[in-house]
C-alpha positions as CSV (number, residue, x, y, z in Angstrom):
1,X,19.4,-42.0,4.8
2,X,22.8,-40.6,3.2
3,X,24.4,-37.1,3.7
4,X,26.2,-35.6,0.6
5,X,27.9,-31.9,0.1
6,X,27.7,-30.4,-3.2
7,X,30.2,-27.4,-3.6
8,X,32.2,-26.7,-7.1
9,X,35.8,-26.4,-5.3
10,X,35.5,-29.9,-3.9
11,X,37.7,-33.1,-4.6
12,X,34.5,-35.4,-5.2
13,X,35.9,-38.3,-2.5
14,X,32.9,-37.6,0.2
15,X,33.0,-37.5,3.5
16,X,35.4,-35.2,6.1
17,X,36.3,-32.4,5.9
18,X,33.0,-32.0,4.3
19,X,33.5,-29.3,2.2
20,X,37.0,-30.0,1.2
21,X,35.5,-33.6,-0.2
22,X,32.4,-32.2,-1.4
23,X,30.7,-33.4,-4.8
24,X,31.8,-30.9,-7.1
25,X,28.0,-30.9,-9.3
26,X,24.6,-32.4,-9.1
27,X,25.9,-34.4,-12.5
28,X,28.3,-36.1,-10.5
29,X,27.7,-40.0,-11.0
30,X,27.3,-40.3,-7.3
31,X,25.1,-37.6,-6.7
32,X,23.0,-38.4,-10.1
33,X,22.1,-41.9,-8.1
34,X,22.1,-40.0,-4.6
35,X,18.7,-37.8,-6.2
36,X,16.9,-41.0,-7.2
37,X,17.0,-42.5,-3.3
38,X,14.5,-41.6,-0.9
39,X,15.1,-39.7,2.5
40,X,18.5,-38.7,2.0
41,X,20.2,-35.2,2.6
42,X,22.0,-32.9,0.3
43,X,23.6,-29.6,1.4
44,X,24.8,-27.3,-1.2
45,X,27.0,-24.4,-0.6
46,X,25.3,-21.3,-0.5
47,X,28.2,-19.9,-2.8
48,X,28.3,-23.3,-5.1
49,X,28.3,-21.9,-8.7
50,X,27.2,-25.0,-11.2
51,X,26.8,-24.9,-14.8
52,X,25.4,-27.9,-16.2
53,X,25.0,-28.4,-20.0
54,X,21.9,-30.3,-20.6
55,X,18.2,-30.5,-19.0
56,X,17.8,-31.7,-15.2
57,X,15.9,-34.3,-14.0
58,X,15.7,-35.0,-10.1
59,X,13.1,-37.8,-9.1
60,X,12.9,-39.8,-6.1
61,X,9.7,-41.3,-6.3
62,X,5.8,-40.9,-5.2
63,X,4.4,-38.5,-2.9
64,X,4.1,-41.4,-0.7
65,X,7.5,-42.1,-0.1
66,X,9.9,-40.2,2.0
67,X,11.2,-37.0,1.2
68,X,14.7,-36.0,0.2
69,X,16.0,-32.5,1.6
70,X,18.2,-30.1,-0.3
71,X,19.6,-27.4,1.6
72,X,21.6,-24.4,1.1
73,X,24.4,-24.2,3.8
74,X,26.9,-21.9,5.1
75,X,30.4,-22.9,3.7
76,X,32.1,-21.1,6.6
77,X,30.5,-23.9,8.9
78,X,32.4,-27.0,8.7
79,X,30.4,-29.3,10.9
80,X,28.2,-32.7,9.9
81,X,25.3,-30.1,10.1
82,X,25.9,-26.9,8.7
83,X,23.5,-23.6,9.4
84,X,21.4,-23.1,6.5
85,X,22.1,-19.9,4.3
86,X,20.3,-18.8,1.8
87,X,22.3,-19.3,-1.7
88,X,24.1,-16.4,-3.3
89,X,24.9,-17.9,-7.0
90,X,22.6,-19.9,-8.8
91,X,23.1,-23.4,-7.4
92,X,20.8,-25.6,-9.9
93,X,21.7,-23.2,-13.3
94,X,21.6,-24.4,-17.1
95,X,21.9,-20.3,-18.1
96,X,24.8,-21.8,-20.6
97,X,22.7,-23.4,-22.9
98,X,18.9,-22.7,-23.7
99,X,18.4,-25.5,-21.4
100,X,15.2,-26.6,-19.5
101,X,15.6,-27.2,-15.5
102,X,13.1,-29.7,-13.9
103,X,13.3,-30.3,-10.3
104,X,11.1,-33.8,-10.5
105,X,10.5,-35.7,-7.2
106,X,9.5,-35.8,-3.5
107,X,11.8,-33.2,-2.5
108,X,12.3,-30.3,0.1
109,X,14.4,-27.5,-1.2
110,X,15.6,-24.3,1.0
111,X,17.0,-21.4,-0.1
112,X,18.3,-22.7,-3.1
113,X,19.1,-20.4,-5.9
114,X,17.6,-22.0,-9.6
115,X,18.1,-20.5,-12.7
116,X,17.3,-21.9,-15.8
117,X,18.1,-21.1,-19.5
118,X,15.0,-22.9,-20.5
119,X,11.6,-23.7,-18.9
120,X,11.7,-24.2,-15.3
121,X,9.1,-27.3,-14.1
122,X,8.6,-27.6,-10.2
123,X,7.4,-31.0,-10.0
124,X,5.0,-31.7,-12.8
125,X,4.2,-35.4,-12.5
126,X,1.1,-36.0,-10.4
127,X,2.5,-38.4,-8.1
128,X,5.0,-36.0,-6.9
129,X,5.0,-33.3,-4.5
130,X,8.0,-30.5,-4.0
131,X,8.0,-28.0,-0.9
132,X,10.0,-25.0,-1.9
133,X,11.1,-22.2,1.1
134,X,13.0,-19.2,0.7
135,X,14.5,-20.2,-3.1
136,X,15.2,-18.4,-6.0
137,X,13.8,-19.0,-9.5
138,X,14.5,-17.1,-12.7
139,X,13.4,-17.9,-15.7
140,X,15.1,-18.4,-19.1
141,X,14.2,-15.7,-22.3
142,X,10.7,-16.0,-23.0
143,X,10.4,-19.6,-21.7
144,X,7.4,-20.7,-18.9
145,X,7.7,-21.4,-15.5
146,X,5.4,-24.6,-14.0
147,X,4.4,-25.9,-10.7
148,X,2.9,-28.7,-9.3
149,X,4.0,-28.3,-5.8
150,X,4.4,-26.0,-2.8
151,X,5.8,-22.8,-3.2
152,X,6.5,-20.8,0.1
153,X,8.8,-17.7,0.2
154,X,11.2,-16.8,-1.9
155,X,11.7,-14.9,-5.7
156,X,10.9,-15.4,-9.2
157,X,13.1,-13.6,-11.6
158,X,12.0,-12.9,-15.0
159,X,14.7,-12.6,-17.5
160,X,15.4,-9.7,-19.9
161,X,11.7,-9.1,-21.7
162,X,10.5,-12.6,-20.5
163,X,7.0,-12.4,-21.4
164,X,5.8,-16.2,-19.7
165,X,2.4,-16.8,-17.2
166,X,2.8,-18.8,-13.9
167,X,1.3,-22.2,-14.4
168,X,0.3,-23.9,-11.2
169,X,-1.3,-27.0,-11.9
170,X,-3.0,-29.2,-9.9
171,X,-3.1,-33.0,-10.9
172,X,-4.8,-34.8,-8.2
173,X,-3.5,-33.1,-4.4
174,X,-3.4,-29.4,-5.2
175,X,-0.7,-26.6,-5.1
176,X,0.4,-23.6,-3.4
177,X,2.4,-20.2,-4.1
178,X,2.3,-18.3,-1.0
179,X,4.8,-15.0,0.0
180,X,6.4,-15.4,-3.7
181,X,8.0,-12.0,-4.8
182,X,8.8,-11.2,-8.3
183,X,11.5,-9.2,-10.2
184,X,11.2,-7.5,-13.2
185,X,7.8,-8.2,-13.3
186,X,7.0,-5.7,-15.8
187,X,8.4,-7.7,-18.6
188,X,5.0,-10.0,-18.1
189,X,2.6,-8.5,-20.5
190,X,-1.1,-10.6,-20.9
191,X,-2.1,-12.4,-17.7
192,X,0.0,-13.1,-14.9
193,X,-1.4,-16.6,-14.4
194,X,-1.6,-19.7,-16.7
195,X,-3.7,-21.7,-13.7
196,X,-5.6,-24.8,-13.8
197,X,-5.8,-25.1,-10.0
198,X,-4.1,-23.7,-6.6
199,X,-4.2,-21.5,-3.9
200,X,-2.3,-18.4,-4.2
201,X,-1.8,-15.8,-1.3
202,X,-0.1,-13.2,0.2
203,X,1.5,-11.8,-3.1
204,X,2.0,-8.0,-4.3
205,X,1.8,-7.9,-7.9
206,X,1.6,-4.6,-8.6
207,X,4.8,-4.7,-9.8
208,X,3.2,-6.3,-12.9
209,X,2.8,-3.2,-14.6
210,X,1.8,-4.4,-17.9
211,X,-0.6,-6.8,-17.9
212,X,-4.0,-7.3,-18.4
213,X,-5.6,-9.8,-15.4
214,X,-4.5,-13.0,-12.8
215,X,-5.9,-15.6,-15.7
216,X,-5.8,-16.1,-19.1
217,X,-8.0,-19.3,-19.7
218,X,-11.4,-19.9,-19.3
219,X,-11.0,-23.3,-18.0
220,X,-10.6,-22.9,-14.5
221,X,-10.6,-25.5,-11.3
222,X,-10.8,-25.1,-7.5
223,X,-8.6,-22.0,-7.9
224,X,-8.5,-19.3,-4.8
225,X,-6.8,-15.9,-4.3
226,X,-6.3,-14.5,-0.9
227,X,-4.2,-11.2,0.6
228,X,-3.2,-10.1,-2.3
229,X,-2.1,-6.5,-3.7
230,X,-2.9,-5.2,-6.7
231,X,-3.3,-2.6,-9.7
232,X,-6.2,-0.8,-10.1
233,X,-7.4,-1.6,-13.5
234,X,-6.6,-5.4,-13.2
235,X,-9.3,-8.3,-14.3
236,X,-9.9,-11.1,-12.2
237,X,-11.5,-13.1,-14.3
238,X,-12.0,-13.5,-18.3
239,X,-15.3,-12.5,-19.5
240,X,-17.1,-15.5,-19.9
241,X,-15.3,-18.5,-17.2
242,X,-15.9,-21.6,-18.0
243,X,-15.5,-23.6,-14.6
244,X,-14.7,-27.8,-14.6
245,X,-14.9,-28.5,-10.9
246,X,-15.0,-26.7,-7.4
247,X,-15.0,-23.3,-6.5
248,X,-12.8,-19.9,-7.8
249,X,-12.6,-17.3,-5.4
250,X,-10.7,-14.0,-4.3
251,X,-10.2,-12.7,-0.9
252,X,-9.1,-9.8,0.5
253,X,-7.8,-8.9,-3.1
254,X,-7.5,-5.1,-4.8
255,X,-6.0,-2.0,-4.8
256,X,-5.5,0.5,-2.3
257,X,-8.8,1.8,-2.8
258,X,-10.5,-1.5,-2.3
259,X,-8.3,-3.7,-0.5
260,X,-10.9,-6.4,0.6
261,X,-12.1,-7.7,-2.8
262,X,-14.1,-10.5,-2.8
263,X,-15.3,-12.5,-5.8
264,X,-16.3,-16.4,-5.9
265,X,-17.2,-18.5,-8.9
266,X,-19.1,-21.6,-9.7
267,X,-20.2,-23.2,-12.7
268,X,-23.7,-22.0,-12.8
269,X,-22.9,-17.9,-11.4
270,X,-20.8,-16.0,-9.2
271,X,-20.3,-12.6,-7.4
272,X,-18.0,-9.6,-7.0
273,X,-18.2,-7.4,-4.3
274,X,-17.7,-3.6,-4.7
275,X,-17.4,-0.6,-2.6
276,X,-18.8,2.0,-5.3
277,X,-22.4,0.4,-4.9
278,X,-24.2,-0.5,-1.5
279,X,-26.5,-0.1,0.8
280,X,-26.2,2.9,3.5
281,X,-25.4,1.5,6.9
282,X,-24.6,-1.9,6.0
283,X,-21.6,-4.1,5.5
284,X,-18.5,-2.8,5.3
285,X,-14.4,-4.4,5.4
286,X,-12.1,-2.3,7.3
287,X,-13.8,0.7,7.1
288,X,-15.0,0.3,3.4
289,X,-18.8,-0.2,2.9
290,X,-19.0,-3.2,0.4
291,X,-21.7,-5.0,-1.2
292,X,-22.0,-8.3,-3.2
293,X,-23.1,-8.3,-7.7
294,X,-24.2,-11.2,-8.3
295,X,-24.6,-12.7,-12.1
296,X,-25.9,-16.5,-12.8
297,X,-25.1,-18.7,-15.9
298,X,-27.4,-20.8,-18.3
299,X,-27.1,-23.8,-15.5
300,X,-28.5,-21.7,-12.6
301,X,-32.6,-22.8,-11.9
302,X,-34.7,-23.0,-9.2
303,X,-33.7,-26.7,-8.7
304,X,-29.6,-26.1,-9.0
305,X,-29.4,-22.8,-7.4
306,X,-26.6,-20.4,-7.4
307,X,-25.0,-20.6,-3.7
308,X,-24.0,-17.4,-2.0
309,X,-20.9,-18.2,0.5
310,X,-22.0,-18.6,4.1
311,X,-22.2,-15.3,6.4
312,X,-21.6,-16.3,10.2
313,X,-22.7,-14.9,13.2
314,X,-24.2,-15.7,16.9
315,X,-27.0,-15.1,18.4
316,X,-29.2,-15.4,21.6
317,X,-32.1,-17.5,22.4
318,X,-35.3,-16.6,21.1
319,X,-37.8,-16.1,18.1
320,X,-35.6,-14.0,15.5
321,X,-36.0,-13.2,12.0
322,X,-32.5,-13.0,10.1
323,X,-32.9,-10.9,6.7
324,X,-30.6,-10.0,4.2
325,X,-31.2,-6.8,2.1
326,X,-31.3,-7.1,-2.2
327,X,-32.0,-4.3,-5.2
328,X,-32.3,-5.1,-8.8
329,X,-33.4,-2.7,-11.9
330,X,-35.7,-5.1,-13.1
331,X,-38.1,-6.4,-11.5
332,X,-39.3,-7.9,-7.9
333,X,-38.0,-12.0,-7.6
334,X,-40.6,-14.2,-6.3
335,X,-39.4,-17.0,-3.6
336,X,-39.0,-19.6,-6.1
337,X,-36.3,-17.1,-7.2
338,X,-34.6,-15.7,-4.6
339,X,-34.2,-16.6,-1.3
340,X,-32.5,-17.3,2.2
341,X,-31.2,-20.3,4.0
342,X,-30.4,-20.1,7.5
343,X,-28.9,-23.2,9.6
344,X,-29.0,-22.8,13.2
345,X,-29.4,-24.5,16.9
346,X,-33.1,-24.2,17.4
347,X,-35.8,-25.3,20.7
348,X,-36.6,-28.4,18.4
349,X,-33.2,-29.5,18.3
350,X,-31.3,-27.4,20.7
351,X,-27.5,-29.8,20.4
352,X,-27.9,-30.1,16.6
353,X,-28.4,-28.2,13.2
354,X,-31.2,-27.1,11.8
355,X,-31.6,-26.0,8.1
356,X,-34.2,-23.4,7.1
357,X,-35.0,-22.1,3.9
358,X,-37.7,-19.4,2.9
359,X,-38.4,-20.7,-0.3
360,X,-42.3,-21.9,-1.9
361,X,-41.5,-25.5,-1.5
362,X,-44.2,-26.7,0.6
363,X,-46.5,-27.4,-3.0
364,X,-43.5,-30.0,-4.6
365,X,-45.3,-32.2,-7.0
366,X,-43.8,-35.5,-8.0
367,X,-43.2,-34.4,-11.5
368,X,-40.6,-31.7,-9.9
369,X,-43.2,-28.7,-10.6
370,X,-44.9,-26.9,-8.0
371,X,-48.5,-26.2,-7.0
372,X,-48.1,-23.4,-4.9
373,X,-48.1,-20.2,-7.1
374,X,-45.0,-18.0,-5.8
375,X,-45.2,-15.0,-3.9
376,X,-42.9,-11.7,-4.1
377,X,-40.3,-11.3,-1.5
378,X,-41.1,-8.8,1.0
379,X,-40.8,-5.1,-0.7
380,X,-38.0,-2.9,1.4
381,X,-39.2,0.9,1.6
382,X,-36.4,2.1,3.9
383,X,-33.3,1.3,2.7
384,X,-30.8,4.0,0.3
385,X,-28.4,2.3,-2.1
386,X,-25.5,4.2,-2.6
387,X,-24.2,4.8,-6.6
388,X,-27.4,3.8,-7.9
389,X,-27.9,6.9,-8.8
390,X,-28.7,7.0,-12.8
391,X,-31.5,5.7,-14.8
392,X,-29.4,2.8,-16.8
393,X,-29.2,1.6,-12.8
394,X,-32.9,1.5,-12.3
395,X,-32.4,3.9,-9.3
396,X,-32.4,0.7,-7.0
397,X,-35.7,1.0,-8.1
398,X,-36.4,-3.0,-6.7
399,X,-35.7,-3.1,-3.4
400,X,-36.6,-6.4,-1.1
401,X,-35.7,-8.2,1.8
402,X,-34.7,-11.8,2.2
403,X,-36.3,-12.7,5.5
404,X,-36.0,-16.2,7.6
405,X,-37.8,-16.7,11.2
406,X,-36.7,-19.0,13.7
407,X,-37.0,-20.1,17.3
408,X,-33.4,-20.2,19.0
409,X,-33.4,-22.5,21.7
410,X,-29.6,-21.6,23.3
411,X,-27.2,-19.6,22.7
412,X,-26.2,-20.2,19.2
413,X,-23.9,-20.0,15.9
414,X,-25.5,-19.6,13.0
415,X,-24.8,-18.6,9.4
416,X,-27.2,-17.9,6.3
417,X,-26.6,-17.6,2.5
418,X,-29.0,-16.5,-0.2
419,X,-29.7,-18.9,-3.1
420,X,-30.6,-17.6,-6.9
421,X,-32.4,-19.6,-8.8
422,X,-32.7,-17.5,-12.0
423,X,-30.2,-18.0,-14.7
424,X,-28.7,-15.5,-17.1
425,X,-28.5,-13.0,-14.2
426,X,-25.8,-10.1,-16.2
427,X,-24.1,-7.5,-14.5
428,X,-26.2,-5.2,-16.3
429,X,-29.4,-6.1,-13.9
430,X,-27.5,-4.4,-11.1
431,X,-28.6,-7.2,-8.3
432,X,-26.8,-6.1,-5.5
433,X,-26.8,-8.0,-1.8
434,X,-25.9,-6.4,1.4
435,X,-24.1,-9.3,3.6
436,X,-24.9,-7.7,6.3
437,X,-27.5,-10.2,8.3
438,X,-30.2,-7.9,10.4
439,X,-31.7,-10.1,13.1
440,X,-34.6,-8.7,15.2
């Protein structure tokens, strides 16, 4: 491991006093060969001002090998170690020339201030991984901004009617944008996102003013949203997702007047929740009532059923019957269909896991068909859906409940999910699920 100062007043001869010595530019012969070692240290004036006339490459091997730290440091301290402080003028910056910046390699970077005149690549190759806190991007005219590593803190700047998505792309070990803000984010018009995999959280976009959705490709993988603000009118997904791998989900995503969005995709259906339809005195987020619309693709059958996520919960010993509460405007679903797991400590097996499902399996012939003809779930008289309230609706005109009985033997966790096994459910059907689980 090797320290080295970078600041654009120094003398270039390394060592003490530090910043009087200092490397005057990361295209410095020394430092060009300093980038390519593993583990060592670089600190870089928070005040260094660079312009470097060509494309930069930094790499320094594998994600396997150690990592090499850049850090943006207060000039004023002269020591071996100075304080970090967060950097002022752009300290990576090809702004000269249209030229691209790539920041390539196993490397930690904070507070380091990068603009580019070009595209801007965070780590692209898959056997790389960068950790970014507390830096500055911006982004050259109308030019893209890519990741492949971890984002944490910190700004991106879009330049003067930059019109450019976000890629974040996973190539093998994932990729995170977390606490990012944004400046002139109304120059993005289209979809904020370019995404092929990543978890992004804790963002407020409603800055983004003038565009359309998060994604703009329907070729999505292992992609999740969480804490994040919107604009009303946004779209979450495009209209017909096509999904390669994993899960897509959104959590605790919307506007002020539904700040707990939920909505999870997989390749054969998916749900959105909503607070204008549901059922009166059921599940609510923070004081919103909420309910799930679920919709199925041509995959979905009995045999590779669309999975709702888990809802958990405890409960005390006993015989108790867990239900979920559904509506449709079309017709009643049978329990080949519809219908609810429940995996729970039970008096059979009181220190392990029990799965129960309340599906017409018992008839399984070998040639996969059954020989037990399948029953309606059980009708539900009581319950009032709220904003089903027109005839294209159906007037929550189907209205059943998803029921599972079982014999707790402790006191026990459990959860439950509800599994369709219809496909070509559309949005227009109105199936609605209330998450909340009644147990009597």
């Amino acid at each position: 491991m090797a320290d080295y100062w970078i600041y654009h007043g120094g003398n270039g001869t390394g060592g003490s006093p530090y910043w009087t010595n200092a490397y005057p530019s990361w295209s410095h012969a020394t430092i060009v060969t300093a980038l390519t070692v593993q583990n060592n240290r670089f600190f870089v004036a928070h005040d260094h001002v660079d312009p470097i006339s060509g494309a930069v490459k930094a790499h320094n091997g594998p994600q396997s090998a150690a990592s090499s730290l850049i850090v943006s440091s207060d000039r004023d301290d002269t020591s071996a170690n100075p304080s970090f402080r967060v950097g002022v003028t752009p300290q990576f910056n090809t702004t000269d020339g249209l030229y691209n910046l790539a920041i390539d390699g196993n490397l930690l970077l904070f507070g380091v201030r990068l603009e580019s005149g070009g595209d801007l690549s965070l780590t692209a190759d898959a056997d790389e991984r960068g950790i970014f806190h507390d830096c500055y991007f911006k982004i050259g005219h109308a030019r893209s901004f890519a990741t492949n590593g971890y984002i944490f803190g910190g700004t991106l700047e879009f330049s003067d009617n930059v019109n450019t998505a976000i890629t974040a792309i996973n190539l093998g070990t994932g990729c995170s944008i977390d606490s990012l803000s944004f400046v002139n984010a109304s120059y993005r018009t289209g979809y904020i996102f370019d995404l092929c995999a990543g978890n992004i959280s804790n963002l407020d976009i409603r800055g983004f003013t003038n565009i359309i959705g998060f994604h703009n490709t329907s070729v999505l993988q292992n992609s999740s949203f969480m804490n994040i603000k919107t604009n009303p009118t946004i779209v979450y997904l495009p209209a017909s997702p096509i999904q390669r791998l994993g899960e897509i989900s959104f959590t605790n995503v919307g506007p002020s007047n539904n700040p707990s969005k939920f909505s999870q995709w997989f390749l054969n259906g998916g749900l959105d929740s909503t607070n204008a339809i549901f059922r009166n005195g059921g599940a609510s987020i923070s004081g919103y009532p909420t309910a799930w619309l679920f919709r199925t693709n041509t995959v979905c059958n009995e045999y590779k059923p669309y999975l709702s996520p888990w809802i958990y919960g405890s409960v005390l010993p006993g015989t108790k019957t867990f239900s979920i509460y559904i509506t449709n405007n079309t017709n009643n679903f049978n329990d080949n269909e519809v219908w609810l797991e429940l995996q729970c400590q039970n008096s059979i097996e009181p220190n392990g896991i029990r799965l129960t499902d309340w599906r017409n399996t018992d008839g399984l012939n070998n040639d996969g068909t059954f020989s037990i003809t399948p029953v309606a779930q059980t009708i539900d008289s009581s319950s009032v859906w709220i904003g089903l309230n027109d005839a294209s609706q159906g007037l929550a005109t189907y209205r059943q409940k998803l029921s599972v009985t079982a014999n707790i033997g402790i006191n026990s966790l459990f959860r439950v999910r509800v599994c369709i096994g219809i496909p070509n459910i559309a949005s227009s059907r109105y199936f609605y699920m209330d998450p909340e689980v009644e147990i009597l």
